[in-house]
N, C-alpha and C positions, 0 to 999 in steps of 0.2 A: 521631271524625274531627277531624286539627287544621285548625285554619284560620292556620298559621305554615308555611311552609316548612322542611324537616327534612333531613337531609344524608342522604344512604344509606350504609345500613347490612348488615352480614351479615358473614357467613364463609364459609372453605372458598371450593368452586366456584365459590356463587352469588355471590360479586363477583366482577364481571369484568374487574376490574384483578387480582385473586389471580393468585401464581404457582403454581398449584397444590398448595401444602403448608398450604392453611389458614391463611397467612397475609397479610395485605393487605401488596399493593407498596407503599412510601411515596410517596405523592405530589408531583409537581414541579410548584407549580403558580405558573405565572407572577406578578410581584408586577401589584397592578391600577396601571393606566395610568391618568395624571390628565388626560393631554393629547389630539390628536385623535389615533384610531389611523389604524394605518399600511393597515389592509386594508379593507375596507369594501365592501357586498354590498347594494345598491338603497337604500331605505329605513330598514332595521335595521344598524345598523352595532355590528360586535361584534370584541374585542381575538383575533387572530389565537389568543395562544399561552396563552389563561385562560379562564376560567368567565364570566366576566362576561359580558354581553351589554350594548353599549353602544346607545339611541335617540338618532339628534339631532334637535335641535329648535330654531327658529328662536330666539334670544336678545331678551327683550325686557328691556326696561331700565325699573323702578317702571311697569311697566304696571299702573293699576290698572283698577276697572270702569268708568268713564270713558273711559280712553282707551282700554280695547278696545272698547266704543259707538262711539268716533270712527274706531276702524280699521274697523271693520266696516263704517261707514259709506263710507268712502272706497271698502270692496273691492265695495259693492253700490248706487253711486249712481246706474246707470243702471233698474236692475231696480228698483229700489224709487220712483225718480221718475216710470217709465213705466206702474209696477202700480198709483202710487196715481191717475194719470193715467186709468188703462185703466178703473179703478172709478168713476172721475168719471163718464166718459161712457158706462158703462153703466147710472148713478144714473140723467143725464141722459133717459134714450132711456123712462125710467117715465115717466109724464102725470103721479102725483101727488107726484115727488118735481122735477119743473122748476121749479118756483116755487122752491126751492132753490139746485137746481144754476143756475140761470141765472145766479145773481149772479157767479159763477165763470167766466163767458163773457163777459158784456156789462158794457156801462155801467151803472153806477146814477143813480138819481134825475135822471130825463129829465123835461124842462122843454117839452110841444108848444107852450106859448104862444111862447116864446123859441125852441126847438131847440137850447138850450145845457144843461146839465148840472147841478146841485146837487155838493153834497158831504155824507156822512155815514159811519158805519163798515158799510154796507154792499159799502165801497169795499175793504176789509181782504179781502173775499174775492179780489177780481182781482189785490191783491197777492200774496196766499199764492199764487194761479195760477202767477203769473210767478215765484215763488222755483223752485218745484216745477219748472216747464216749465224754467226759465233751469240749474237743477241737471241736471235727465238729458240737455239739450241740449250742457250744458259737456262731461260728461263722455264723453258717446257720440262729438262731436264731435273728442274729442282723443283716445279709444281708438281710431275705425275710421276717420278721416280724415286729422289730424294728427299723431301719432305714427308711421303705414305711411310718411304721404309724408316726414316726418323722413329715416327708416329710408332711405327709396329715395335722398335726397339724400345718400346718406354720413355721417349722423349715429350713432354706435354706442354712446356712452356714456349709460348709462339718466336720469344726470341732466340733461344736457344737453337729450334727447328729451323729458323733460319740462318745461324750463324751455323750449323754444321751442316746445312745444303749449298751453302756459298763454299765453305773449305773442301766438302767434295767434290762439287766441280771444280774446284782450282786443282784438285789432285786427279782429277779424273784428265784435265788441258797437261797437265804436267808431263801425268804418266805416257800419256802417246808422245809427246814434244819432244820431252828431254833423251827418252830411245831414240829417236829418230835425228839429235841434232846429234848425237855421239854416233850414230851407226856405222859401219863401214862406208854405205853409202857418201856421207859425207865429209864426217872429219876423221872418223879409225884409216879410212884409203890414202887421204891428201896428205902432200908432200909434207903439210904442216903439224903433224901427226909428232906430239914432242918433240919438235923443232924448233922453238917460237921465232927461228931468224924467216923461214919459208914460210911463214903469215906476209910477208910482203916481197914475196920474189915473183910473184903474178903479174902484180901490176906492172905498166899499167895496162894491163891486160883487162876493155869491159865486158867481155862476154864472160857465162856464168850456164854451168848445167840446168836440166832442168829443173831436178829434186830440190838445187843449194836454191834456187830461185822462189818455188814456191815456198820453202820452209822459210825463207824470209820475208816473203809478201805476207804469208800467212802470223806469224809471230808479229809484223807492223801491223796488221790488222787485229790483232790483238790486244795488242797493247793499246791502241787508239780506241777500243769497246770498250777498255777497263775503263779510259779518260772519262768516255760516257758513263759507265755504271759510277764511278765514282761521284757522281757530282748530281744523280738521279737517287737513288737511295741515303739511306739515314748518313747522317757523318759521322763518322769516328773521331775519336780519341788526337789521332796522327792523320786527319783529314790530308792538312796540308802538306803534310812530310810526303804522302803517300801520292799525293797531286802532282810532287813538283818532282819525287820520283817516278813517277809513268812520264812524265815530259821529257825529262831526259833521256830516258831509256827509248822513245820513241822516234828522239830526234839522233840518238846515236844511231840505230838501225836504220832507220832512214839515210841520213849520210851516207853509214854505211857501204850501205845498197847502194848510194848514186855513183858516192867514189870508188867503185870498185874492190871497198875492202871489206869483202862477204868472209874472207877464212876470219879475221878478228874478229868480227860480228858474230860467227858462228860460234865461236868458242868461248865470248863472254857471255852469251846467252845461255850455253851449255853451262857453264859454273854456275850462272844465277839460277837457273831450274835447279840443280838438284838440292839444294837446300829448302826451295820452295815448295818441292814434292812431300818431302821429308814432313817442313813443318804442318802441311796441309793432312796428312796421313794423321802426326800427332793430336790435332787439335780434332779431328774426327773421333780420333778414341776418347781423348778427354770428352766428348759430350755424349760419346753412347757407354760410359760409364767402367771403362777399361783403365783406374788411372794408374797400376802400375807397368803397363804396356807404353802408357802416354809417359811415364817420367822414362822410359829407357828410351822409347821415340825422341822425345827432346832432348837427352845425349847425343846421339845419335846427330839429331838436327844440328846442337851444337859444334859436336867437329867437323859435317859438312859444312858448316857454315864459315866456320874460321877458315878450312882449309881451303876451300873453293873461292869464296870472297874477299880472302884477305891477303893470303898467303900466293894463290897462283891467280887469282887476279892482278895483284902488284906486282907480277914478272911479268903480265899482258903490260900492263904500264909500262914496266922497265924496258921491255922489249919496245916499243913506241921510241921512249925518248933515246934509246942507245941502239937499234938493230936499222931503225928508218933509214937513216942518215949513209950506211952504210950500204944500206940492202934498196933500196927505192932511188931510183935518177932523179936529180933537183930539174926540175924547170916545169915546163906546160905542153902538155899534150891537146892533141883534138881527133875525136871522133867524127869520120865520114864514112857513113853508108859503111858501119863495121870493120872498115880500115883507120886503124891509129896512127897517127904521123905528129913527128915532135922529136926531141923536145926546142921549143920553143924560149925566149925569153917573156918573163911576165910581165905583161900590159904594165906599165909605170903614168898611165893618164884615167885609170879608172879607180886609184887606192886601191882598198880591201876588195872592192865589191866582187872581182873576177875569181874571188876564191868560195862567190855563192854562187857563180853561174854553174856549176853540175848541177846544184839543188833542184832545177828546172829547163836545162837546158841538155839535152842527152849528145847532143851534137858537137855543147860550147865547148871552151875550154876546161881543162881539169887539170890542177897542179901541185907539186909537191915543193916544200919549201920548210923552213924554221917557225912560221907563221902557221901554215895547215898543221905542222906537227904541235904545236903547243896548245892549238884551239881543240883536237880531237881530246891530250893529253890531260887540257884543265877539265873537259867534260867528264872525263872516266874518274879523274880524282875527286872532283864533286862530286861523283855516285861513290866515292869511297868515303865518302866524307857522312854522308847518310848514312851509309851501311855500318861505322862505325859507331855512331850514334845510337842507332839501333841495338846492336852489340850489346852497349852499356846495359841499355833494357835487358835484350837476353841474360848478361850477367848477374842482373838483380833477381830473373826468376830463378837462376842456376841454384842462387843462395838460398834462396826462399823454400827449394826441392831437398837441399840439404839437411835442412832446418825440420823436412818433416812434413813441408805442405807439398799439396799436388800443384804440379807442373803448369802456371796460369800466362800464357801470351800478354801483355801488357801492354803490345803494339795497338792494336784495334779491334778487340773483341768487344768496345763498349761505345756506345755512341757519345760523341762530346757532351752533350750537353743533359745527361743525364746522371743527376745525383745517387747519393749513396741511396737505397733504398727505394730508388723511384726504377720504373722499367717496369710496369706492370703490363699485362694482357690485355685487360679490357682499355677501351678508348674512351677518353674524356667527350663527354656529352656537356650542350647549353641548352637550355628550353626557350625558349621564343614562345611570345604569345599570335597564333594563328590568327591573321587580316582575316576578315568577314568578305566574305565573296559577292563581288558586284555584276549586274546583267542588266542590261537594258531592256528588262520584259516588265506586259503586263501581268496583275498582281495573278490574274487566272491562267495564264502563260506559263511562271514558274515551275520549272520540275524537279520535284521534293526526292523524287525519288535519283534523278543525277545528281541530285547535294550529297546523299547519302553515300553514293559510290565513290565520291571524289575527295568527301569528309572520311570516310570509313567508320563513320556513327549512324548506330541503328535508330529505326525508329522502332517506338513501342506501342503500343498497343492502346487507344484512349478511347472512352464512351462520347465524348463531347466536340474535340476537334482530329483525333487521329493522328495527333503529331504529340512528342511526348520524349525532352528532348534535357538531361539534367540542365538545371539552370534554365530555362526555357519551357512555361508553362503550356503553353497556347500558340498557332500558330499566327495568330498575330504579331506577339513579339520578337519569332522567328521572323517572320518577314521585314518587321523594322530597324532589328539587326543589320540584313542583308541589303540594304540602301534603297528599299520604297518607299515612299513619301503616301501610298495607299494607305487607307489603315481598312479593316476589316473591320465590321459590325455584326 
């Protein structure tokens, strides 16, 4: 038996191209085609007037195993956020696995003396929650809600559909967020309430309400989803810009959260949502074809913008490098069993390092110094430093609105790597010519009728062998195609 594919063969009769003298008719057989052919039949597409049999298949470009992980991911992020969801709370509903699962539900480290909260890396589990939940909520949200109502407004370009189901849902995260991080609850009540000196007269006090607590778990768990979406879907324009802004921003709340400075936290987040609400709103009108709503939107955006990010964000800074020093005791405290005791002088046999033990140690030391304050201080000014840059951008659209055009984002409405005029809909296709299918059976064994289902090419209709197959006269040359060394007579 070979297991290569073998051209048919014989004489006389039994070819069914012979002209009856025992000699085979010369064959005319089309040159093969490089390009897409012209006839094409469901699934299997094959060259009208030749033997070949052409597959198409979707064209990936250095896909390697990487980024088929991240495609898969993208084509199954509802099903696999809800299934690992679904196993959660069936963990949960066991009596001896809830001590577990509960951490994944509720607050950690509850304080009855106080009624305020602790911190430790029991917290990591309510973060994974919210990545998990905030991921099949994104993406359910923008398949069966926001992209149908796209569709029903008149929207029909697939990129389009998707750049204003991403801006809805960022304005739909905004719109609950940013109420709620301004609420009375948290920052209209607190001492620090246009004060910016009472942003540091807590500490170092680390317990923390309940509400401030989750609204920060949940905002790091946010910011850590974007990380993922960002690096899973198409790239933009300001890929990088926008990568190395979620890092920081993720690692300011974080700190945050560990050194106990949740009012600062709270309130730089509050100035960065409302601009990001704004712009989200704008760019939603721009694509359901509102543009003189979108250019008053983007006014709009732009004085939240300047004034929230530039102007009382750098009195958040000012306040750091001029209100700490003042308002915050220098040295080292420690956390036991929710009793604070300090301050202490700083470890001088560890260097720097003792100014990362909060980052994972809810017990070590925590301390304040000239050092912590210029490390949180260079981070906020790097995120101004983007944000300014950015700016420049908005300023160019401001022009350009003036000028007469509608109101165009310039940050990342367009994927990097795609040219002027390119972005179409349909997806590049390659044709491959389809292997000949091999089996280890005899020639009477063969079943013509599983090739059929598995080819998706019919058979027709013939007086002489019943197979009848273009390019393929006789079931003889069918089968020497498909690697038998038999021949039929």
């Amino acid at each position: 038996m070979s297991s290569s594919p073998a051209p048919a063969s014989g004489n006389g009769s039994g070819n069914g191209n012979g002209n009856g003298n025992g000699t085979a008719k010369p064959s005319a057989r089309a040159p093969r085609r490089t390009g897409k052919p012209q006839h094409m039949n469901g699934p299997l597409y094959k060259q009208a007037n030749s033997n070949v049999v052409l597959v198409r298949r979707v064209k990936r470009k250095n896909e390697g195993p990487m980024k088929q992980l991240t495609r898969w991911f993208v084509n199954n992020q509802i099903g696999f956020s809800f299934n690992m969801l679904a196993l959660l709370f069936l963990a949960h509903g066991m009596p001896r696995a809830r001590d577990y699962t509960a951490k994944y539900f509720n607050l950690s480290y509850y304080n009855p003396s106080t009624g305020n909260y602790g911190i430790g890396w029991a917290d990591s589990h309510l973060v994974l929650f919210c990545i998990v939940l905030l991921t099949g909520l994104r993406a359910a949200t923008m398949e069966y809600i926001l992209a149908p109502f796209a569709k029903s407004q008149g929207i029909s370009k697939r990129k389009d559909i998707t750049r204003f189901s991403e801006q809805a849902w960022m304005s739909v995260y905004y719109a609950f967020f940013w109420p709620l991080g301004l609420s009375q609850y948290i920052y209209s009540q607190s001492p620090a309430y246009l004060n910016l000196r009472e942003l540091w007269t807590s500490w170092p006090d680390r317990e923390l309400t309940g509400l401030m607590k989750g609204y920060m778990l949940a905002q790091l768990g946010f910011w850590l989803q974007q990380l993922i979406v960002i690096n899973i879907e198409e790239r933009r324009k300001d890929h990088w810009q926008m990568f190395t802004h979620h890092i920081v921003t993720s690692v300011l709340i974080y700190a945050s959260y560990r050194y106990g400075h949740t009012r600062v936290g709270n309130l730089i987040l509050v100035l960065m949502d409302v601009s990001d609400l704004v712009l989200g709103v704008a760019k939603c009108l721009k694509y359901l074809g509102y543009h003189t709503i979108c250019d008053v939107m983007f006014g709009v955006f732009m004085v939240s913008w300047l004034v929230a990010r530039h102007f009382l964000y750098l009195a958040v800074c000012y306040s750091v490098w001029a209100h700490t020093p003042e308002t915050m005791p220098t040295g080292c405290f420690k956390n036991t069993k929710g009793q604070v005791t300090g301050p202490f002088e700083a470890p001088t046999d560890q260097g720097f390092g003792y100014l990362l033990e909060p980052l994972w140690d809810s017990e070590g030391l925590f301390c304040y110094n000239e050092t912590v304050k210029w490390s949180f201080l260079s981070m906020l000014l790097f995120l101004q430093c983007l944000t300014i840059m950015w700016f420049s951008m908005i300023i160019r659209v401001a022009v350009k609105v003036l000028k007469g055009a509608p109101a165009e984002d310039v940050r990342s409405d367009d994927e990097g790597g795609e040219a002027e005029g390119e972005g179409e809909d349909e997806d590049e296709f390659v044709y491959e010519e389809a292997q000949p299918l091999e089996e280890e059976v005899g020639v009477e064994e063969i079943d013509l009728k599983n090739w059929e289902r598995r080819t998706g090419v019919k058979r027709q209709a013939s007086g002489t062998t019943g197979v009848s197959l273009p390019g393929h006269s006789d079931r003889k040359e069918l089968l020497g195609r498909i690697g038998c060394e038999k021949q039929v007579e």
